[in-house]
C-alpha positions as CSV (number, residue, x, y, z in Angstrom):
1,X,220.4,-27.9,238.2
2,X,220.8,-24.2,238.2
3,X,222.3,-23.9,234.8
4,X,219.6,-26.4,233.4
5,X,217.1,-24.3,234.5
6,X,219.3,-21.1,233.1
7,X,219.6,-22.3,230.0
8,X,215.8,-23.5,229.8
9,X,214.8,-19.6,230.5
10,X,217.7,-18.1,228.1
11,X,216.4,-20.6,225.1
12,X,212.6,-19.3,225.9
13,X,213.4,-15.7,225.8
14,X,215.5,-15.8,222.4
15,X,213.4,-18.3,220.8
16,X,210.1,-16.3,222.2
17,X,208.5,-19.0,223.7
18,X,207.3,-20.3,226.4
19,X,206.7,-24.3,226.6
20,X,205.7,-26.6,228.8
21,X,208.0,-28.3,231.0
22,X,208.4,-30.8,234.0
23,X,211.1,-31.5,236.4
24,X,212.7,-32.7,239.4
25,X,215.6,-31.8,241.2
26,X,216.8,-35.1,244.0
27,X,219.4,-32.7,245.6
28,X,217.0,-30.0,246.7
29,X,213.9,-33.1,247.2
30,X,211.5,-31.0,244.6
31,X,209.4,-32.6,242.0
32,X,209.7,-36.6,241.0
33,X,209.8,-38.8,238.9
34,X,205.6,-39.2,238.9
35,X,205.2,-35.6,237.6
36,X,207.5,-36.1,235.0
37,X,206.4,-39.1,233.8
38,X,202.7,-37.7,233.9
39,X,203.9,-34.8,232.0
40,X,205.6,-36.7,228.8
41,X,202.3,-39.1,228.9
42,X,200.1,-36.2,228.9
């Protein structure tokens, strides 16, 4: 999950953006499935 995230922040700083993003993570029990699904429907 760590290097996801990594690479999320690395693409945001050299593209000089910031978007929007949603996630969970089952091996640390943070975020679910809901928020994510809210987030694409949004």
């Amino acid at each position: 999950m760590q290097r996801i995230t990594t690479l999320r922040e690395n693409m945001n700083t050299v593209y000089e953006q910031k978007t929007d993003y949603a996630s969970f993570d089952v091996m640390n029990k943070q975020g679910s499935m809901k928020d994510v699904l809210d987030f694409i429907c949004a």
